[in-house]
DSSP file (Angstrom, degrees, kcal/mol; ACC not computed):
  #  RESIDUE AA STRUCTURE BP1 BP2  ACC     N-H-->O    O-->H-N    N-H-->O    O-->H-N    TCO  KAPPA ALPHA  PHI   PSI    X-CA   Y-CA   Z-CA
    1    1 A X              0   0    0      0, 0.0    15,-0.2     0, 0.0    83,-0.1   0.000 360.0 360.0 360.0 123.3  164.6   71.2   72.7
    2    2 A X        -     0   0    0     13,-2.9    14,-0.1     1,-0.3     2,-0.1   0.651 360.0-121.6 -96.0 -18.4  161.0   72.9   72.6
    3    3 A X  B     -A   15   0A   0     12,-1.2    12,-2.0     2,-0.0    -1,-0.3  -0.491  52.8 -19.6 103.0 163.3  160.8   74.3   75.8
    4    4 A X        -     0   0    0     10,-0.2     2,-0.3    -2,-0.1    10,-0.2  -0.669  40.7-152.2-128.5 169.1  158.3   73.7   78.2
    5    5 A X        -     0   0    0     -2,-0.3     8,-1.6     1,-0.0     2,-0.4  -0.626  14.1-142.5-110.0 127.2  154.8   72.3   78.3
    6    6 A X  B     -B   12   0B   0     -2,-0.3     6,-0.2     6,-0.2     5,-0.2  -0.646  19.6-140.7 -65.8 116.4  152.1   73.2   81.0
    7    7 A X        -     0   0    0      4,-1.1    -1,-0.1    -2,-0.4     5,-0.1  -0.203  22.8-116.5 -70.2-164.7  150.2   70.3   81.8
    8    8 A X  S    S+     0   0    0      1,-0.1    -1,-0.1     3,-0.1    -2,-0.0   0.855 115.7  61.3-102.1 -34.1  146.6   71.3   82.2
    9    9 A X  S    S-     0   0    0      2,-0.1    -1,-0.1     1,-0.0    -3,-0.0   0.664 123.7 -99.5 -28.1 -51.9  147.0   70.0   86.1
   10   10 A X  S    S+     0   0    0      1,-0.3     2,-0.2     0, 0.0    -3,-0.2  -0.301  81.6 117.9 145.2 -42.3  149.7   72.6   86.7
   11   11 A X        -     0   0    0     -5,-0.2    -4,-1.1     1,-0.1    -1,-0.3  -0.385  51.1-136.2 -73.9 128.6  153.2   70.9   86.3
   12   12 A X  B     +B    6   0B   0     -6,-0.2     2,-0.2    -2,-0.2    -6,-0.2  -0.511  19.9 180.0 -71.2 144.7  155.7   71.8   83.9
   13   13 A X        -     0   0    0     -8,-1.6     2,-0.3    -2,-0.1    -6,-0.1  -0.421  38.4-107.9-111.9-168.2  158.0   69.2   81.7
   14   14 A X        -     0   0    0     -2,-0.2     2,-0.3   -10,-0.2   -10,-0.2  -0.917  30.3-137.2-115.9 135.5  160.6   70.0   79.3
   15   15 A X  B     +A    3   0A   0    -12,-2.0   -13,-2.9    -2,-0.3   -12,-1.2  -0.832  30.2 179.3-105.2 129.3  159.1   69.2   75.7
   16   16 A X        -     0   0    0     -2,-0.3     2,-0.2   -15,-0.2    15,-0.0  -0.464  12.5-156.6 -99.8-171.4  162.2   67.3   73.5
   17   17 A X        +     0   0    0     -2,-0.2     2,-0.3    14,-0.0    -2,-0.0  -0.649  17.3 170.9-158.0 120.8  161.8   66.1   70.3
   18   18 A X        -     0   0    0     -2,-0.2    13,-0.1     2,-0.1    -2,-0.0  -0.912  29.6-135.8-139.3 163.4  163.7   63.7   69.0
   19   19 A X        +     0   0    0     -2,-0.3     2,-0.5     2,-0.1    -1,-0.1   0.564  68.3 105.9-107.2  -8.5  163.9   61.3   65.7
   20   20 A X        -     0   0    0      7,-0.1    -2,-0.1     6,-0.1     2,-0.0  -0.373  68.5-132.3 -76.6 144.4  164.6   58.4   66.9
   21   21 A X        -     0   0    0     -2,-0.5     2,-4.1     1,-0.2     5,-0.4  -0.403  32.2 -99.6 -89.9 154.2  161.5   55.7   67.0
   22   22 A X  S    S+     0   0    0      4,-0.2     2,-0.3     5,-0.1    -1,-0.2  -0.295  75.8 129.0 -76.8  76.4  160.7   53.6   70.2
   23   23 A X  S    S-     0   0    0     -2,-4.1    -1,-0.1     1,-0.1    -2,-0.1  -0.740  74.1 -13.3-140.1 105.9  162.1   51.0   69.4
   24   24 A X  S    S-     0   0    0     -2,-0.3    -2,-0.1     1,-0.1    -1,-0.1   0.476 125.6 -60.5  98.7 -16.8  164.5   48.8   71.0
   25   25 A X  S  > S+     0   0    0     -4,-0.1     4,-1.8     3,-0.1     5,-0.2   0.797 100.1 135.7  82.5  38.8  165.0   51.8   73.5
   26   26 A X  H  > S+     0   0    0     -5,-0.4     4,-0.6     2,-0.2    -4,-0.2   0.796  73.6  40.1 -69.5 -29.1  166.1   54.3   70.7
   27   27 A X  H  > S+     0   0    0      2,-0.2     4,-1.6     3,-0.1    -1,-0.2   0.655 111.4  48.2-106.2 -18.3  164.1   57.0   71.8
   28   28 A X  H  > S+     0   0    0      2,-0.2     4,-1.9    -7,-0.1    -2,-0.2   0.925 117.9  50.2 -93.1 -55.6  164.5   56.7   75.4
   29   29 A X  H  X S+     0   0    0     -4,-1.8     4,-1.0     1,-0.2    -2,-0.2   0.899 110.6  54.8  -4.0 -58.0  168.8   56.4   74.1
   30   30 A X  H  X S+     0   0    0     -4,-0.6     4,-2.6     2,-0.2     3,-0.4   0.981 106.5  47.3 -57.2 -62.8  168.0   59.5   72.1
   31   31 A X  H  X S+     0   0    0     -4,-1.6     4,-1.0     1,-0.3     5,-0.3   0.861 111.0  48.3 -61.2 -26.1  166.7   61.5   75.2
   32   32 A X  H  X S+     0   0    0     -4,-1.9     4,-0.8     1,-0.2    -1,-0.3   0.755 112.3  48.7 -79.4 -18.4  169.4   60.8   77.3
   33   33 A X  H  X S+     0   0    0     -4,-1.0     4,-1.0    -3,-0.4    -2,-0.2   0.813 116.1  44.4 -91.0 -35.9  172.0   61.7   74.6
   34   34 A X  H >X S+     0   0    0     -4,-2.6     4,-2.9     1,-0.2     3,-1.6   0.983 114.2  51.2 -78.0 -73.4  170.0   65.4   73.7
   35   35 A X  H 3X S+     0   0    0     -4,-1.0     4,-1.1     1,-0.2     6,-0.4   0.779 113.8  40.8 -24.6 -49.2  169.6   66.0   77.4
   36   36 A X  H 3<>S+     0   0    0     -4,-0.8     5,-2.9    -5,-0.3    -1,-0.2   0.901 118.0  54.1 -73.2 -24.5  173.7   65.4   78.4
   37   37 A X  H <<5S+     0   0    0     -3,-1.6    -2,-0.2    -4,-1.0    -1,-0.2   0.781 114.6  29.3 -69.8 -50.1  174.3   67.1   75.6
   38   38 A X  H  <5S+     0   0    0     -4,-2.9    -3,-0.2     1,-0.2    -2,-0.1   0.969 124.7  48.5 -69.5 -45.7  172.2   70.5   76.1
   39   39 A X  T  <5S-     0   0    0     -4,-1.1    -1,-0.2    -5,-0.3    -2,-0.2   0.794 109.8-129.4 -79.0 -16.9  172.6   70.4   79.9
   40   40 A X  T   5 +     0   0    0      1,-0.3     2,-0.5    -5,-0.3    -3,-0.2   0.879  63.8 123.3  59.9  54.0  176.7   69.7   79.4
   41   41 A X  S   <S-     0   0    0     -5,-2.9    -1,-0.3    -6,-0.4    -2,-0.1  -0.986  72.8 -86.0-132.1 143.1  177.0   66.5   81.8
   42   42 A X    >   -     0   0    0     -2,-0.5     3,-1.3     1,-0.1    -5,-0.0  -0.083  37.1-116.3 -23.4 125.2  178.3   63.0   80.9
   43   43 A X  G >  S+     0   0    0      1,-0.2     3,-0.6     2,-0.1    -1,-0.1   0.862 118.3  70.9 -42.4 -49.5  175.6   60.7   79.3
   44   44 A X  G 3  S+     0   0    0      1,-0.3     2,-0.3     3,-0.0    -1,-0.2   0.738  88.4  57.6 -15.5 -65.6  176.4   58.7   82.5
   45   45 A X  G <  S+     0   0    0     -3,-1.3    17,-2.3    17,-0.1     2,-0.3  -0.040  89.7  83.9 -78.2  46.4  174.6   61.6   84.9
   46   46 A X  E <   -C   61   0C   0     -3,-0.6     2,-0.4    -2,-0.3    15,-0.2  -0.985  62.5-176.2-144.2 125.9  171.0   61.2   83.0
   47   47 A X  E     -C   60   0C   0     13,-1.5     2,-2.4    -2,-0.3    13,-1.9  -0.995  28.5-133.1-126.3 133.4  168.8   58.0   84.5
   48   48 A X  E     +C   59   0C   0     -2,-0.4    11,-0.2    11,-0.2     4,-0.1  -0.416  29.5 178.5 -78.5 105.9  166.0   57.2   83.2
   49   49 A X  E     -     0   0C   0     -2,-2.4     2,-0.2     9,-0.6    10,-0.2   0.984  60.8 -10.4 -60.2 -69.4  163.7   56.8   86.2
   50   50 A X  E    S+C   58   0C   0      8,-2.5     8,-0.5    -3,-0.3    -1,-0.1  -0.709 104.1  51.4-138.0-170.4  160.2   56.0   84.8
   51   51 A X    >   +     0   0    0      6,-0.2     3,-3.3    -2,-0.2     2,-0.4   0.358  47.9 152.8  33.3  16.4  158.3   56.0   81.2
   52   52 A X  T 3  S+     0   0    0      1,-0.3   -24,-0.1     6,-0.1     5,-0.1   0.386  77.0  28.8 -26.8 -16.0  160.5   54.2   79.8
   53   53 A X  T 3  S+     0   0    0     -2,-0.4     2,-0.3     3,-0.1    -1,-0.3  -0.155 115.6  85.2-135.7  28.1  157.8   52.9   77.2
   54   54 A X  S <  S-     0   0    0     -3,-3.3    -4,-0.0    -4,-0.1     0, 0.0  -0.995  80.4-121.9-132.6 138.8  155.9   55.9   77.5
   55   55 A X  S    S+     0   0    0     -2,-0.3     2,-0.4     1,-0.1    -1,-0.1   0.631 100.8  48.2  37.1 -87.0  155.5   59.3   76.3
   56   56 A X  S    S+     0   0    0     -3,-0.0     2,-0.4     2,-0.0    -3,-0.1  -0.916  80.9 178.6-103.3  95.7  155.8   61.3   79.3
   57   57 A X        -     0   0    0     -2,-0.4     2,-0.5    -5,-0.1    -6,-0.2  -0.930  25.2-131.6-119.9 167.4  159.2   60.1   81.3
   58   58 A X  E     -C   50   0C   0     -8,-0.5    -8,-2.5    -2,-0.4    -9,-0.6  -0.896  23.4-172.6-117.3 113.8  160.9   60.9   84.2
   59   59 A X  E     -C   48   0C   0     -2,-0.5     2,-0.8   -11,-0.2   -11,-0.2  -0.879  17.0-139.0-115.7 128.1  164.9   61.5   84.4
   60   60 A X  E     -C   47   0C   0    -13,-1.9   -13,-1.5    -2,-0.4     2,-0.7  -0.687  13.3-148.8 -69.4 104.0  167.2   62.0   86.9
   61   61 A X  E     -C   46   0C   0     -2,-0.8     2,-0.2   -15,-0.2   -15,-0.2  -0.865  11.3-166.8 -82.6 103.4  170.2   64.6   86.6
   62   62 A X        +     0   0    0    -17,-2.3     2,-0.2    -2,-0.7   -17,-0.1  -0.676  42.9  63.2 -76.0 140.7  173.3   63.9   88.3
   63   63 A X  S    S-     0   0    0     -2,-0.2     2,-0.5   -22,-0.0    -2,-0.1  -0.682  92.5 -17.8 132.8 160.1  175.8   66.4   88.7
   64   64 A X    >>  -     0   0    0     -2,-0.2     4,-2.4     1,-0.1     3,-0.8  -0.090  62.0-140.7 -64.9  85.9  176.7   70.2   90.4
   65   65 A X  H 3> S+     0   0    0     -2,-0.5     4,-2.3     1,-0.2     3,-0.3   0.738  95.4  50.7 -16.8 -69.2  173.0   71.3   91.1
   66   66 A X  H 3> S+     0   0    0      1,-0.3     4,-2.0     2,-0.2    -1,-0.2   0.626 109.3  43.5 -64.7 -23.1  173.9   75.0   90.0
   67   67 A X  H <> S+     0   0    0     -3,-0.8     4,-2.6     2,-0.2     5,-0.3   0.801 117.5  50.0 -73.8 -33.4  175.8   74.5   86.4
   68   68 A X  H >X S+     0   0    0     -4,-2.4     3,-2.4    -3,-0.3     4,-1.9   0.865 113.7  47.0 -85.3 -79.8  172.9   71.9   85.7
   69   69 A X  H 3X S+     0   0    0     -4,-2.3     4,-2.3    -5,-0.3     5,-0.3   0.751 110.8  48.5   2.4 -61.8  170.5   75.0   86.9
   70   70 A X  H 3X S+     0   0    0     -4,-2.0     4,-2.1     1,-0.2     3,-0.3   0.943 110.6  54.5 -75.2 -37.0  172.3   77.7   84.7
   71   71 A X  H <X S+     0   0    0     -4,-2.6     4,-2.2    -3,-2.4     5,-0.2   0.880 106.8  57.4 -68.0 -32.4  172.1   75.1   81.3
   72   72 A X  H  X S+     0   0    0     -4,-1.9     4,-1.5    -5,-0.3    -1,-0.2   0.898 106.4  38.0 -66.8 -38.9  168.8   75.0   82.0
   73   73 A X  H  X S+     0   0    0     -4,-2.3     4,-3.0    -3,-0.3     5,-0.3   0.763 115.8  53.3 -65.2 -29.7  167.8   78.6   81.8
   74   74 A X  H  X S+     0   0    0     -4,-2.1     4,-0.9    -5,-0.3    -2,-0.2   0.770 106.6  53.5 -83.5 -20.3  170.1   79.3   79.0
   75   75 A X  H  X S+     0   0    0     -4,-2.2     4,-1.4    -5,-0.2    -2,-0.2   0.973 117.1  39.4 -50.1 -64.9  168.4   76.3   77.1
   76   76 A X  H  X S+     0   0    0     -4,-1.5     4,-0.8     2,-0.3     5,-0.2   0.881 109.5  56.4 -67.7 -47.6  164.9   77.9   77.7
   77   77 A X  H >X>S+     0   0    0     -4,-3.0     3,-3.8     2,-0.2     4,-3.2   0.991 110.6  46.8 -41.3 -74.6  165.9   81.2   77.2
   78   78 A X  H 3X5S+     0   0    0     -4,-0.9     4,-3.8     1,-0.3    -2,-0.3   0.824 114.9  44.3 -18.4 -63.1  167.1   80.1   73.7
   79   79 A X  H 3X5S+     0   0    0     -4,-1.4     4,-0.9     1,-0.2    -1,-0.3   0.340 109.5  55.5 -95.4   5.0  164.2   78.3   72.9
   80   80 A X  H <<5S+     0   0    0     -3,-3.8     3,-0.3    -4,-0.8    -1,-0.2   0.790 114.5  44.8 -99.2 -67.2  161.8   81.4   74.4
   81   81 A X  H  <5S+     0   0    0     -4,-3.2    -2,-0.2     1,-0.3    -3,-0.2   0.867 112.6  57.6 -62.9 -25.9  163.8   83.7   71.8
   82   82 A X  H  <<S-     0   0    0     -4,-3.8    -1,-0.3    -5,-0.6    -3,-0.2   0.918 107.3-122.3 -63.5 -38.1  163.4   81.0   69.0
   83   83 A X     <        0   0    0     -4,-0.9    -3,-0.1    -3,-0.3    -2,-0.1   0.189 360.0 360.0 135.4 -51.1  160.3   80.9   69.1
   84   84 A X              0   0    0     -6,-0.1    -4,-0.2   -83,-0.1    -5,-0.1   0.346 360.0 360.0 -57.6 360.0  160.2   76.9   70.0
């Protein structure tokens, strides 16, 4: 997790980084696996909606709106006091 990136547009993502190469769907694998992991849901609640051979994709979080909410601040927070 890096924390997240302003587009220039306005909208925020969350920037990952992950090692696996796009290949075969390793990377888009990868993201869904960092993401269930950080947020604490089942692999299960993360769809990949769109990019899927791009960059920049868009995923869908299933799952108790507020727990997902509170992993999310406490990811960014983290990564604000790292530094990342």
């Amino acid at each position: 997790m890096t924390g997240l990136h302003g587009a220039s547009n306005g909208p925020l993502s969350l920037a990952l980084k992950v090692c696996a190469l796009p290949d075969k769907g390793a990377a888009n694998k990868a993201v869904i696996d960092l993401l269930a992991k950080a947020l604490g849901v089942p692999k299960s609640c993360i769809s990949l909606l769109s990019g899927s051979t791009k960059r920049n994709k868009t995923v869908l979080v299933r799952g108790e709106p507020q727990q997902i909410e509170g992993s999310l601040t406490c990811l960014l927070s983290r990564c604000a006091r790292e530094g990342n």
